[in-house]
C-alpha positions as CSV (number, residue, x, y, z in Angstrom):
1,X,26.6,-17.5,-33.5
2,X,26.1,-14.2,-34.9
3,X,28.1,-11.7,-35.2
4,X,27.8,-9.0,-32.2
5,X,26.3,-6.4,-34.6
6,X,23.7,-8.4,-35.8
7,X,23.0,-9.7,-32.4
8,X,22.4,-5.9,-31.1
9,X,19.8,-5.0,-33.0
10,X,17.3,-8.2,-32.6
11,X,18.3,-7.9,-28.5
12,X,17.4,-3.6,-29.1
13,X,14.2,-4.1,-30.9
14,X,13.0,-6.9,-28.3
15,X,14.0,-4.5,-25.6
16,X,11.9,-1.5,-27.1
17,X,8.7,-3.6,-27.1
18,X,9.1,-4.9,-24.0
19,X,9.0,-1.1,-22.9
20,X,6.3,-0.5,-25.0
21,X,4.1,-3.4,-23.7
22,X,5.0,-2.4,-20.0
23,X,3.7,1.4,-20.2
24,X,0.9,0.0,-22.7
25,X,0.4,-2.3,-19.2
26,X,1.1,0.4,-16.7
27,X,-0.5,3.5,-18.7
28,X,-3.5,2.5,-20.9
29,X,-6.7,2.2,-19.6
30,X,-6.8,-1.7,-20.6
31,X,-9.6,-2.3,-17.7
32,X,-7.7,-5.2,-16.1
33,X,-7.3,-5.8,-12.8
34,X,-4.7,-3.8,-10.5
35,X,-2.7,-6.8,-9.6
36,X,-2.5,-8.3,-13.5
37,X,-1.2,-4.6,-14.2
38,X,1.3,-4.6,-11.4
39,X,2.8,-7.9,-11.8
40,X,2.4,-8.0,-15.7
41,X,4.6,-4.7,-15.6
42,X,7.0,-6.1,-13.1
43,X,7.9,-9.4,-14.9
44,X,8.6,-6.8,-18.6
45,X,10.8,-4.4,-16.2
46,X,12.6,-8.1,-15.5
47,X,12.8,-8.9,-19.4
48,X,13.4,-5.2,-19.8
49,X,16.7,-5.7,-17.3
50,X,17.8,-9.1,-19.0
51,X,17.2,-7.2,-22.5
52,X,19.4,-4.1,-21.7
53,X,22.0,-6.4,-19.8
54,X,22.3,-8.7,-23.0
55,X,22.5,-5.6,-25.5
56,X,25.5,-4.2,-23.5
57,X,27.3,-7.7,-23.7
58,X,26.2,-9.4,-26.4
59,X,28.7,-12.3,-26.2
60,X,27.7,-13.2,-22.9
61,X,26.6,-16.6,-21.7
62,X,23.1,-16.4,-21.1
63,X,23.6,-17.7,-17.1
64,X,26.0,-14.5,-16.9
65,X,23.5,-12.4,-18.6
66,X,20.5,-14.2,-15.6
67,X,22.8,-13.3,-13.4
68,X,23.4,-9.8,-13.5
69,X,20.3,-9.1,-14.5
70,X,19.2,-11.0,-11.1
71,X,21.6,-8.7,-9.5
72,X,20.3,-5.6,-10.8
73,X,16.9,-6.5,-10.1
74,X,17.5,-7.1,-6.3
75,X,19.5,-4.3,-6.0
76,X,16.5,-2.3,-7.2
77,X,14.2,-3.7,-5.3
78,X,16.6,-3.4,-2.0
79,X,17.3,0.5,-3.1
80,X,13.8,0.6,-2.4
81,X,14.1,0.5,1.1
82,X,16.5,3.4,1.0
83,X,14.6,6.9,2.1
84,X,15.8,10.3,1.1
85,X,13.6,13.1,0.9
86,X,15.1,13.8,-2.8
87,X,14.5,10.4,-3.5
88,X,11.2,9.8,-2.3
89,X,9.9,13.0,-4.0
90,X,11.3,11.5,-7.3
91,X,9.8,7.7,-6.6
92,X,6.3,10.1,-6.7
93,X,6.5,11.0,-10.1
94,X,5.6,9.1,-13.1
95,X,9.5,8.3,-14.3
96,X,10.4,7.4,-10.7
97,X,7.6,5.4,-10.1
98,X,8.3,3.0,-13.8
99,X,12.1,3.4,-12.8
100,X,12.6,2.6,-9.1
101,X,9.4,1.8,-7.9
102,X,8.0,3.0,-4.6
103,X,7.3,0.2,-2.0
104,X,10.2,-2.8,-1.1
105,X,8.1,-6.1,-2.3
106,X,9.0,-9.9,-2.1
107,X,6.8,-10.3,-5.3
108,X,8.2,-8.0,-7.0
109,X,11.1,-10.0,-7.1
110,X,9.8,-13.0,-8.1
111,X,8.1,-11.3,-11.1
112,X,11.6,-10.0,-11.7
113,X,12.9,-13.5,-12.1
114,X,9.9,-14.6,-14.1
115,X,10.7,-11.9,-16.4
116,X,14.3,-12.4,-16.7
117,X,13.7,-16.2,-17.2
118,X,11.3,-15.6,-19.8
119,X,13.8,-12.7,-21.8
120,X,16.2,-15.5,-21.3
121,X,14.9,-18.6,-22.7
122,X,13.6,-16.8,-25.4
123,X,17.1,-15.1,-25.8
124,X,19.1,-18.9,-25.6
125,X,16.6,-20.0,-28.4
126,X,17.2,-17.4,-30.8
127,X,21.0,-18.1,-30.3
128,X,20.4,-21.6,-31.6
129,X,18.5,-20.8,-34.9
């Protein structure tokens, strides 16, 4: 394995083009369909989770990394159903709306998991070469 420094950057870099490809998704004028754009951008906010989880600890097994990146995800998703008017006004701009999201969704959680499955495979592979 690696050593942790040289494992940081690759997991960084990753992470910073999954965020580029999700507001690419989310803010260009790509012309696809509002449901590809929603879900596309919900399964890279997953991998975007996994990706920030597995740059914080490195060493980490990868079903530790799924996990808590699981974990945050839900608990996202569930903060959703949470109403303040303070937090609601904030889930209306642009930065709440790509951070928190604004309506409690099933699906969303399922992209979540495809997303963190996908960041993690990939992520278990590269820790084999």
């Amino acid at each position: 394995m690696p050593d942790l420094r040289t494992r940081r950057l690759p997991l960084l870099l990753a992470t910073a083009a999954v965020i580029a490809a999700g507001l690419a998704i989310r803010l260009a004028p790509l012309g696809w369909p509002p449901m590809v754009v929603k879900y596309a951008g919900s399964i890279l906010w997953g991998a975007m989770v996994y990706g920030l989880v597995a740059f914080l600890r490195p060493a980490a097994e990868t079903r530790r990394l799924v996990a808590v990146a699981g974990l945050i995800a839900v608990a996202v998703e569930l903060f959703r159903l949470v109403h303040a008017p303070w937090l609601d006004a904030f889930r209306l701009t642009l930065p709440g709306q790509l951070l928190l999201g604004r309506i409690f969704s099933v699906w969303n959680l399922l992209a979540y998991a495809a997303g963190i499955a996908a960041a993690a495979g990939l992520d278990a592979a590269a820790r084999r070469t």
